[in-house]
N, C-alpha and C positions, 0 to 999 in steps of 0.2 A: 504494500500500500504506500503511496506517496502522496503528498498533497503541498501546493502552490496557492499565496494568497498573495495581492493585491489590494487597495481599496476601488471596491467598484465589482472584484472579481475574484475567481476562486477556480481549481480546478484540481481532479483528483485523480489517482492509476489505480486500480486493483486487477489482482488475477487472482485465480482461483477457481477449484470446480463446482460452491455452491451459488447459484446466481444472486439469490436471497444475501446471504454473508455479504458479497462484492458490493451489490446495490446498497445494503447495509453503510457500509464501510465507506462510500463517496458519498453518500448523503450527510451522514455524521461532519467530512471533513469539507462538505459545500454549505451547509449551514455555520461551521464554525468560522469559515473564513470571510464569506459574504452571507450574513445572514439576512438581508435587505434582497437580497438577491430575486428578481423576478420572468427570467429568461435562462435555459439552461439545455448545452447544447453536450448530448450523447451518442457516442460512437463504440459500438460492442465488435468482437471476433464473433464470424461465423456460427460458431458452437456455442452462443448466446442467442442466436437469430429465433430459436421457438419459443423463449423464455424474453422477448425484449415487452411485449405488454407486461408481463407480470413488473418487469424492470422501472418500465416509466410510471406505470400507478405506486410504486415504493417511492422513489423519487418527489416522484407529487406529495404524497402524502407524509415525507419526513421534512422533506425542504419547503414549502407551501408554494413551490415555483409552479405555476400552471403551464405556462407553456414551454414547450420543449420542442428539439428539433434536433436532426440526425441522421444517422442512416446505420450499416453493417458494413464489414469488411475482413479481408483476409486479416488483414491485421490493424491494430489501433498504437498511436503514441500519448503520452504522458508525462509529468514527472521527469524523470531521465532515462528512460528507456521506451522499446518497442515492444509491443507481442505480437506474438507470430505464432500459430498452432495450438494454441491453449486457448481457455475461457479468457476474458481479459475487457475493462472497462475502460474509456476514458471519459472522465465528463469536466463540464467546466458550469459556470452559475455567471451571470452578469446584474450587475443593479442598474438599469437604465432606466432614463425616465419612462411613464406608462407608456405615453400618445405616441413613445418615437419608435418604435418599432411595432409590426405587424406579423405575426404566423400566416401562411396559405397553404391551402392544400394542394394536393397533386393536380398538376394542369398536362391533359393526356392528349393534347393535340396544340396547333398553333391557332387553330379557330376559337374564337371568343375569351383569348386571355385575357382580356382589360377586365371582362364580364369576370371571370374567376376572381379577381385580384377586388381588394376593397377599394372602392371605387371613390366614396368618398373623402378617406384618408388619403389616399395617393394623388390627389390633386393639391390639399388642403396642406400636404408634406413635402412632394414629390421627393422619394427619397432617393440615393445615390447608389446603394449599394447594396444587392441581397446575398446572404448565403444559401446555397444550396445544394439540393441531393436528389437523384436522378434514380430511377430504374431501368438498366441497360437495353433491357427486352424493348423496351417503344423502339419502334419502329422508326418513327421519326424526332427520336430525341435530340439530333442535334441540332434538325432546324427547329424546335420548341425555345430550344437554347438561345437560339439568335434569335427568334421571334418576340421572348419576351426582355431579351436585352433591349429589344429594337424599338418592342412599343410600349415598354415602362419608362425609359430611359436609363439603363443599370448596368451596372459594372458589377458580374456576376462571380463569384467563386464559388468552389466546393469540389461536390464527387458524386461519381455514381457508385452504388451499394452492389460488393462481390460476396454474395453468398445465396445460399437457396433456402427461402426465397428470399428476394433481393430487394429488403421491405426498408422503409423509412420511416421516420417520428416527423411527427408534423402536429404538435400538440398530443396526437394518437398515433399509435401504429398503422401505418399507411403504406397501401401497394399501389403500384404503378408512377408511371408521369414523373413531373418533375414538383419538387415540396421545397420549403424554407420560409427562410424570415428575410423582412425588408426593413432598412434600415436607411434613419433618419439622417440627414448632410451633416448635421453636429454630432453622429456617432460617428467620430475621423477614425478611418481603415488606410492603410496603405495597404499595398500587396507587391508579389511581384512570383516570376515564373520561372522554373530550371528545367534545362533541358536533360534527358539520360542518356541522350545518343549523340553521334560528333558526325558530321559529315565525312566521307570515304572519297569526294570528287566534285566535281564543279554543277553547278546546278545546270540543268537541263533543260531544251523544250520540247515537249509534246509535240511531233507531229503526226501520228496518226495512234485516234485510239479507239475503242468501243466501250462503252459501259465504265468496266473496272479493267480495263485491258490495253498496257501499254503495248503498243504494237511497234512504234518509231519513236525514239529520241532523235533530234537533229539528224535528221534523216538517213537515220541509222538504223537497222535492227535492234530494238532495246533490249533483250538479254546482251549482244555483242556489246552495247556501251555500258553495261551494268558487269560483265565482266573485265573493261576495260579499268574501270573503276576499283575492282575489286582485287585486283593486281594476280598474277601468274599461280600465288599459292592456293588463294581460295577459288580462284577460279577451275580449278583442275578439279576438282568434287564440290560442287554446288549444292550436296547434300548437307555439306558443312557449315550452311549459311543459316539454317531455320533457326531464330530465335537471337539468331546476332546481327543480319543484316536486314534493313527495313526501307521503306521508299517513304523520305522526306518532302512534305508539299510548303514549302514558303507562305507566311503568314502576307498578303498584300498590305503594303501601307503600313508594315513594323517597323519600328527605327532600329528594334533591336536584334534581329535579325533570325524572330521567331518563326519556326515549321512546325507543322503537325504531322507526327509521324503514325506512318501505318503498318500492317504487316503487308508482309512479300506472303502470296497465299498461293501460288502456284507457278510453276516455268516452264512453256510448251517450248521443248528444245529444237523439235521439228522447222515450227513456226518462228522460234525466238521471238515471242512473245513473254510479256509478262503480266501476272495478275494479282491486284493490288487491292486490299479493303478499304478504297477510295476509289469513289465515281471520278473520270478524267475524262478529258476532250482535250482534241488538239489545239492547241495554243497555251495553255496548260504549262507550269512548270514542277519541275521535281528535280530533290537531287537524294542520293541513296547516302546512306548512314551507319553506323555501326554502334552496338551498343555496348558502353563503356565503362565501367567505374569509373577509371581515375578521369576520365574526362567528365563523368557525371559531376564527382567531388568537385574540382576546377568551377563548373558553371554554377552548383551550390554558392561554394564559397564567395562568387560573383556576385549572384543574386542576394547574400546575405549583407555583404559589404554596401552597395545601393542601397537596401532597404534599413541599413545601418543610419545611414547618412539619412534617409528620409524621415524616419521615424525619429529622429534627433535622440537616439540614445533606448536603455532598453525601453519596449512596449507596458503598456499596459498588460497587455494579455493578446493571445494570437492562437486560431486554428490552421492545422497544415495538414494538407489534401495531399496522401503522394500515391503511387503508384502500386498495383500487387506485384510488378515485375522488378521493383525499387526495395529497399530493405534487404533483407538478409538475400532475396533473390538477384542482387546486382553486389550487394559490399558483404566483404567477406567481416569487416568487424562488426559486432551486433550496437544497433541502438545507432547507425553511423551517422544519418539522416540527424536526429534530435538532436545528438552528440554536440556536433555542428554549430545546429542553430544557439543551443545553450552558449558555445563555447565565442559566439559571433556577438550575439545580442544580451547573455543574461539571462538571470533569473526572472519567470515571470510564468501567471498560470498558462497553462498550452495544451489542447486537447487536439485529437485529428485522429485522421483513418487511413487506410490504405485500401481504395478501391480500382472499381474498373475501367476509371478513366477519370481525368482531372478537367474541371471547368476554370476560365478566365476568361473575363469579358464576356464576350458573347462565345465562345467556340469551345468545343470538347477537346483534348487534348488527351495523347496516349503517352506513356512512361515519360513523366514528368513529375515535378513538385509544385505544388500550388501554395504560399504560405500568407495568410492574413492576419497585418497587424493592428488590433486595438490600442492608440495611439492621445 
């Protein structure tokens, strides 16, 4: 058990295999820390996912926090460490004022989000920035994404929930869509974003594709420029590539020289084609990637140092969104991720997940770090 207090804020770790016990054990140290506290945001492992109602009704009723907000994940951070495989809690408590933030529930398409969202308050507020949590299954969750970036006007962060089922808190236990809280221009967030993969080659254009199917880079057959890329060793067995080389698509209009990466999901050596879990068309750009530690560490260490400087010194409090393929699945020291951040910015409460994909802005993001600071 760990626990982080701030004034304003509170946030707690437990693991363990009685759900009851752990729930126990964060409430105790989220009342003691912020006992004013009236928003309180929950992130469980997997192996918690049947037992999270019983979780947030304990919650409620030891901390008097009503609303909550969350989701599941392979794994959760805390305190100073990560869990990974085991039961394991992280929660945090905020005292904000009533009027300035909002709960919503799951919005399952792009059609009639204003209608979803409080319609009242979001004019009477308009707020800046929501957190949020996604269920990977929608179909069309990442235009939902950019839909309601686009017509609330929000700078979005969070995760979507990796486990089965792949439920969220949204005041209650909630499936599907996308859920979270909105937050008012005087709640100051910074954030900022880390990449887990390094580029292998020069970015590329699309010249001829279908669907998900690179067919031509600069008018080339795109296996042949993806093994160009990929240099003489890996290229000689291709079978060596799943799970380390991925195809990067360029964020339009980033200063900072963000992609969203996707999986390489198939390689017709016949055709020299390739097939991407990314819709493409010609004119299109891309460049392939490789997934790295010590170059993940490098862009961390980046992103913490800017948000150093922005957030003028340690945060108040801050949630981080990272990846299931990040943590112990990318760094061989455990805890390397929070390690980090603690060792960057400070003591301060921090709760987060590790799910199925990471939100910023408007767009979903794969093996990255998403980190928001309470400022």
């Amino acid at each position: 058990m760990s626990a982080t207090a701030v004034s304003g804020f509170a946030a707690a770790h437990a693991e363990g295999d009685d759900w009851r016990a752990l729930a126990a054990a964060c409430a105790e140290e989220l009342a003691r820390g912020c006992a004013d506290a009236n928003l309180g945001f929950l992130y469980a492992t997997d192996a918690l996912a049947g037992d999270l109602g019983g979780i947030v009704a304990l919650l409620r009723e030891r901390t008097g926090i009503a609303d909550w907000v969350g989701s599941v994940g392979a794994g959760v951070c805390g305190g100073t460490r990560e869990s990974f495989g085991r039961p394991a809690l992280a929660a945090m408590a905020a005292a904000l004022p009533p009027d300035r933030f909002r709960v919503f529930k799951p919005l399952r398409s792009q059609a009639g989000i204003r209608d979803a969202l409080p319609a009242d308050w979001l004019s009477r507020t308009q707020p800046l920035v929501g957190i949020v949590h996604g269920d990977p299954r929608l179909a069309a969750i990442t235009e939902t994404i950019a839909a309601l970036s686009r017509e609330a006007s929000l700078f979005l962060v969070g995760g979507l929930a990796a486990a089965e089922p792949p439920i969220q808190v949204a005041s209650q236990v909630v499936e599907g869509g996308l859920s979270g809280v909105l937050l008012a221009p005087e709640i100051a967030v910074v954030t900022g974003l880390t990449q887990g993969c390094s580029p292998i080659g020069p970015v590329r254009r699309v010249t001829e594709a279908r669907d998900n199917i690179l067919m031509s880079l600069d008018e080339r057959p795109a296996l042949e420029v993806l093994k160009e890329d990929l240099g003489e060793l890996l290229s000689r067995d291709l079978r060596r590539i799943g799970g380390l080389i991925y195809a990067g698509f360029p964020v339009t209009g980033s200063d900072t020289g963000d992609y969203l990466v996707r999986n390489l999901i198939a390689i017709d050596v016949p055709r020299q084609w390739l097939a991407v879990a990314h819709p493409v068309a010609a004119g299109d750009v891309v460049l392939f990637c490789r997934r790295d530690p010590a170059s993940a560490a490098l862009d961390l260490e980046r992103m913490l140092g800017q948000l150093k400087r922005r957030a003028g010194g340690t945060p108040r409090a801050g949630l981080y969104f990272s990846c299931v393929a990040r943590g112990p699945n990318l760094f061989d020291e455990p805890s390397r991720e929070i390690g980090m951040i603690r060792e960057a910015l400070g003591e301060f409460p921090l709760a987060g997940f590790f799910g199925n994909g990471e939100i910023a802005h408007d767009r979903l993001y794969g093996y990255t770090g998403v980190l928001a600071l309470f400022v």
